[in-house]
N, C-alpha and C positions, 0 to 999 in steps of 0.2 A: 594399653591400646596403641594403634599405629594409624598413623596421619597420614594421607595424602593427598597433595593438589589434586584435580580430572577437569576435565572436560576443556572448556571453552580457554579457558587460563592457557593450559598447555599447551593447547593446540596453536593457539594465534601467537606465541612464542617463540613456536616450532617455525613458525610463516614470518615471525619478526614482525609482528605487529603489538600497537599497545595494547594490553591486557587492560578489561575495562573492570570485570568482577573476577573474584578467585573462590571459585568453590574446591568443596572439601567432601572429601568421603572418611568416614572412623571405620577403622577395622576393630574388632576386638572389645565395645565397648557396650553399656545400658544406656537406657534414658535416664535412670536414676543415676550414676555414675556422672553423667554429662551434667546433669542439672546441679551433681553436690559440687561439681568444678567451678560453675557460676557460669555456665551456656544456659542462656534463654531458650527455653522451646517456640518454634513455630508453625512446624508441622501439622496440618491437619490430616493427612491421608498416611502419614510415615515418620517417623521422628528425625525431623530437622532442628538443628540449632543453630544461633546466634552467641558469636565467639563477644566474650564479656568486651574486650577491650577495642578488639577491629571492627566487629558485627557482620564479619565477614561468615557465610554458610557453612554448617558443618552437619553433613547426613550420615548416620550411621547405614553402615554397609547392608545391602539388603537386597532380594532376589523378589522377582514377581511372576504368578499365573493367572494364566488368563481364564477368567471366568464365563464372560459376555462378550458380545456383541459392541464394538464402541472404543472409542481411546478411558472410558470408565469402567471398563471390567474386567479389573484386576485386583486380586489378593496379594496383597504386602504381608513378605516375612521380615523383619529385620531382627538379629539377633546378634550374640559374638560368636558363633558361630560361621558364619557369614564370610566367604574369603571378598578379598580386593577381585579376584578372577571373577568370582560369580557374580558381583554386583556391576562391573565391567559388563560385561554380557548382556545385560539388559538395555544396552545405551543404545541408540539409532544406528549412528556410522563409526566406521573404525578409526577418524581424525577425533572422534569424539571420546572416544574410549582408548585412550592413552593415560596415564598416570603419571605423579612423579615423587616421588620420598622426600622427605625434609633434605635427605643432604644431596638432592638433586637427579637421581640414577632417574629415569626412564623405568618404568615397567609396561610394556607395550603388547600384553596377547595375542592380541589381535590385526599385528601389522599395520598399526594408523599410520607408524611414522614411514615406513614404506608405501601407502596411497597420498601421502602427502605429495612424497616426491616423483609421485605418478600422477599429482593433479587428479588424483579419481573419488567418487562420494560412494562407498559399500559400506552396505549395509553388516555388521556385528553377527549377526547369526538370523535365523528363521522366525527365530522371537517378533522379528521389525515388525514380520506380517500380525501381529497381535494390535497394536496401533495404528490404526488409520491415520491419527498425526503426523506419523513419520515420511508420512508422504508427502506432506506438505512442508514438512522443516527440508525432504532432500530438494525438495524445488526451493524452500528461499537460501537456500545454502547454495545453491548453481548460481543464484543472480547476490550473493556473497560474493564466493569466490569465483569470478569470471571466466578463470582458464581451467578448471575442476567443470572435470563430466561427467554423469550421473553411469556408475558401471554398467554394462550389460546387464548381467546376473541382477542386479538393482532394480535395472527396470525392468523386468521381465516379473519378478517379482511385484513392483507396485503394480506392474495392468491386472496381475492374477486376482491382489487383492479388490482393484476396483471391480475388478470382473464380479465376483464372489459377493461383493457388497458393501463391506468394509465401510466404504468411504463413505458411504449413505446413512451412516452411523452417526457421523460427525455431530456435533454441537454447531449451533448458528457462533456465536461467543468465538471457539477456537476456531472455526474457519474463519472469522473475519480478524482474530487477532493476530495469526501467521499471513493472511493477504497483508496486512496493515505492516507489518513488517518486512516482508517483499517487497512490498512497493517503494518503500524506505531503503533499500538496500543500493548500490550503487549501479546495478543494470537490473531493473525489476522484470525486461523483458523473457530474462533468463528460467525464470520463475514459470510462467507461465506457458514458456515452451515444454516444460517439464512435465508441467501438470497436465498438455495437450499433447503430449507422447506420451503418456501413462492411460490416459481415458480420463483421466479426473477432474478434467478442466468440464468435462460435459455436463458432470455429472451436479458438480459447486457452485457451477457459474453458468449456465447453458446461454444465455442471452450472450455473453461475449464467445464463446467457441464458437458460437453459428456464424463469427464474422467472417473467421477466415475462411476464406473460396469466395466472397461477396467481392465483384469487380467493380470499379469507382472509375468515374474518367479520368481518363489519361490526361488529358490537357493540364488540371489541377491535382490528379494524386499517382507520378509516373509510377507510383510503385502498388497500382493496380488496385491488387490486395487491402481490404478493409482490417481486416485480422494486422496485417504485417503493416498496415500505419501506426494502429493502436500503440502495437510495440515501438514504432519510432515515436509515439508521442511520451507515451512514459518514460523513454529510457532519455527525450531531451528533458523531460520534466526534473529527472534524477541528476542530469547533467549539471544543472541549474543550482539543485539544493532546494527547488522548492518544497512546500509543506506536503505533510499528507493529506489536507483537502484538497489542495490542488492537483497532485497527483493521484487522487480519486476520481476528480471527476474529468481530469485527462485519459485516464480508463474507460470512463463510461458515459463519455458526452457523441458517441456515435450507438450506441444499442440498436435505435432505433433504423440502422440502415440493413440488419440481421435481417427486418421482416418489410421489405422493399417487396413489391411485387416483378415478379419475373419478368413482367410484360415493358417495363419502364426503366430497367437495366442499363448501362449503369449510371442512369441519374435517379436520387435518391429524393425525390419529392416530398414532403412531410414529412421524413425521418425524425426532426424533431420532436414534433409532436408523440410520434411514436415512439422515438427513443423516453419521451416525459413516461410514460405507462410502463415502461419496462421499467424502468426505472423505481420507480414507486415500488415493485416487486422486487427490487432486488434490496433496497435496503431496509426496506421490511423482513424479508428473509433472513437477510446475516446480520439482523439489527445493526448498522450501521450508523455512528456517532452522529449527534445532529448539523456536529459543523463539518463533516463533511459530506450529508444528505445536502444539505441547504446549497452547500455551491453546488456541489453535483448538479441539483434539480435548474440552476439559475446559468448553467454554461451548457448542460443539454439544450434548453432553450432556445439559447440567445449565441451561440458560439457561430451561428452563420452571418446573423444579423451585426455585428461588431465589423466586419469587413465592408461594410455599407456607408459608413459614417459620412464617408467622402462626398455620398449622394446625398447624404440629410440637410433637411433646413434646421434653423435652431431650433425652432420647436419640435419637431422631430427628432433631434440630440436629449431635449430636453426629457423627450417622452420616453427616450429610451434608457436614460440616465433613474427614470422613477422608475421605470419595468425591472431595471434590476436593482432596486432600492439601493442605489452608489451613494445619495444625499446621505441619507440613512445610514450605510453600512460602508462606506470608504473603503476600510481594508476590507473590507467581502468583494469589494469590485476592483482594485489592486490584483486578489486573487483570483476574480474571473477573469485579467486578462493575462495573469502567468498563463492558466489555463489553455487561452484561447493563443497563446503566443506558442505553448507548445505544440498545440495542433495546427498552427499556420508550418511552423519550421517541421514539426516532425512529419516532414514528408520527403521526398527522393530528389534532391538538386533545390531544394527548399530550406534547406537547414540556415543560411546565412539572410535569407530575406527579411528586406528592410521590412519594418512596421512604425511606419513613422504616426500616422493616426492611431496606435494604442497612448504613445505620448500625449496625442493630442487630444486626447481623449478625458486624461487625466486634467492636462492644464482647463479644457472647460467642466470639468469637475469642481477644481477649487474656485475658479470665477462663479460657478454658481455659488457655492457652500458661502460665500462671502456676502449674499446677501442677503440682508439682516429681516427672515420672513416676520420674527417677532414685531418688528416696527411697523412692517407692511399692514400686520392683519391689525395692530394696536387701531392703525388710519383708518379702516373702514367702520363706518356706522351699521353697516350691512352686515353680520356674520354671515350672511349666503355669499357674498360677496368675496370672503377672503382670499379661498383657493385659485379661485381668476387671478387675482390682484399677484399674488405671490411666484402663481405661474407665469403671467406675462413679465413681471419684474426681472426675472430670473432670463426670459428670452431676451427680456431689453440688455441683461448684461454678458449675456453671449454675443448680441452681435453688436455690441461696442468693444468687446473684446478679441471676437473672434474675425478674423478674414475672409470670409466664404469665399475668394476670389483664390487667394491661393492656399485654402485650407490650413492658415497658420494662422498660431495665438500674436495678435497685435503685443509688440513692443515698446 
């Protein structure tokens, strides 16, 4: 049998970057053969193994047809029969379907290593259109590799397949696990420009496509465009390193200005509220994890109301400090204000603006968390009594703490 590295390994080599996994394709080889070597099987759709000593992947080389409807319908051959060509063939793009032999040579069919140094993402053959996945690994591969363009012929292709249906196929699952990835990539807005010049952004996501063309005022968002904020908020979100809840519900903490009515243009009146409903829909739809529903739901909210603080009294602080369970969840409200910091900066001559009350925000955070409710509620006789008691306590140590005059934490 014959070995070869593929895919992602060689490719990010090719690009001089560090190689994170190193998959393997076997030419020439059985599952029984592989099993009596001592590879572990793990394959459930194909015969994959785990190499005894790295446990690094090894797939026997193998062709597929497309049966159905979906990135599930398809018939796996895998035999020793099976060249390194044919099983090439079946990969998405041609940086991806490149090869290399144990002693290093290049096997290249498909001209990866020439769209490499053309920066271009093309698509292997006509096959692609068999997966509607593929459409969404060439969009998170654009916000990968930043200076890589999705080819003509590519796109022309993905609209055909949205067109056709394809992508209506999808799994909730794998469209949210290549978003989830996307977003995590180093310019996620990249992604979604992909998926909004293909059709497929309408199709996956319709609450955010509808943003772009929504006008927002000028005074506060010069870059007009609801759509083309979104993308400056994610892509400062990415800047940053924050998490993917946070860069979740920097995606999706404006939905609600989608369905603004025409008449009140462009101020966005209750959009939160409204963005709360859309919302609910969409991560019910692409079941989406609960730690990142949960900020989602608590910065669509609250992401206007944060820039107010300046005018609150303490107990107004205070009351907004329980609206977003901050006592409670700390780092939940940490990350509602990466959130709410990406949407302040991610906008047009906005990028560098101070946010001196997210700090201050925090410091009347731990002043409150510091006092001690258990001893409060121990002192009343009243158990109706206690949540008063504990509530005005906590006001009393804001404003011994807090400055209302100049809005700074006393030193």
């Amino acid at each position: 049998m014959d070995i070869f590295s593929v895919g992602g390994a060689v490719r990010d080599e090719l690009l001089g970057l560090p190689v994170k996994d190193r998959d393997h394709v076997v030419v020439g080889s059985t599952p029984e053969e592989m099993v009596a070597l001592g590879y572990r099987p793990v394959g459930k759709d194909f015969p994959v193994f785990l190499h005894p000593q790295t446990h690094e992947e090894y797939a026997l080389a193998r062709t597929e047809r497309k049966t159905g409807k979906g990135y599930k319908g398809f018939q796996v051959h895998a035999s020793p029969d099976v060249t390194l060509e044919e099983d090439l063939a079946r990969r998405d793009l041609t940086i991806n379907a490149i090869a290399q032999d144990q002693a290093g040579k290049l096997i290249d069919p498909y001209h990866g290593v020439a769209d490499i140094e053309a920066k271009q993402l093309r698509h292997v053959s006509a096959a692609f259109s068999e997966d509607p996945v593929r459409i969404l690994r060439a969009a998170r591969f654009a916000a990968r590799f930043t200076e890589f363009t999705v080819a003509n012929e590519t796109m022309l292709l993905m609209r055909r397949m949205v067109n056709e249906g394809e992508v209506d196929a999808l799994v909730p699952e794998r469209v949210w696990q290549e978003l989830a990835k996307g977003l995590m990539e180093s310019r996620p807005s990249r992604m979604f420009d992909v998926l909004r010049e293909c059709g497929a952004l309408q199709r996956i996501f319709p609450e955010l496509d509808r943003l772009f063309g929504v006008p927002q005022t000028a005074k506060y968002h010069p870059e007009i465009d609801t759509g083309i904020h979104i993308m400056m908020v994610i892509d400062y979100a990415a800047s940053q390193g924050f998490s993917l809840p946070v860069r979740f519900a920097a995606l999706t903490h404006d939905l609600g200005k989608g369905t603004t009515p025409a008449e009140i243009l462009p101020r966005h009146i209750g959009h939160e509220e409204r963005g709360m409903d859309l919302l609910k829909d969409v991560v019910k739809r692409l079941r989406v994890p609960n730690d990142c529903k949960e900020l989602a739901q608590v910065v669509a909210r609250f992401h206007g109301k944060v820039h107010q603080v300046n005018e609150m009294r303490p107990d107004t602080v205070l009351r907004f400090l329980l609206e977003t369970d901050a006592i409670r969840q700390p780092q939940r409200f940490r990350d509602f204000l990466a959130a709410c910091e990406a949407d302040a900066r991610g906008r047009t001559n906005f990028e560098q603006q101070d946010l001196p009350h997210f700090q201050c925000l925090l410091e009347v955070l731990n002043v409150v968390m510091q006092v001690d409710a258990g001893a409060i509620a121990a002192a009343q006789k009243n158990p109706a009594d206690i949540k008063d008691a504990v509530f005005d306590a906590r006001v009393d140590a804001i404003k011994q703490n807090f400055d209302f005059a100049s809005k700074t934490i006393k030193t």
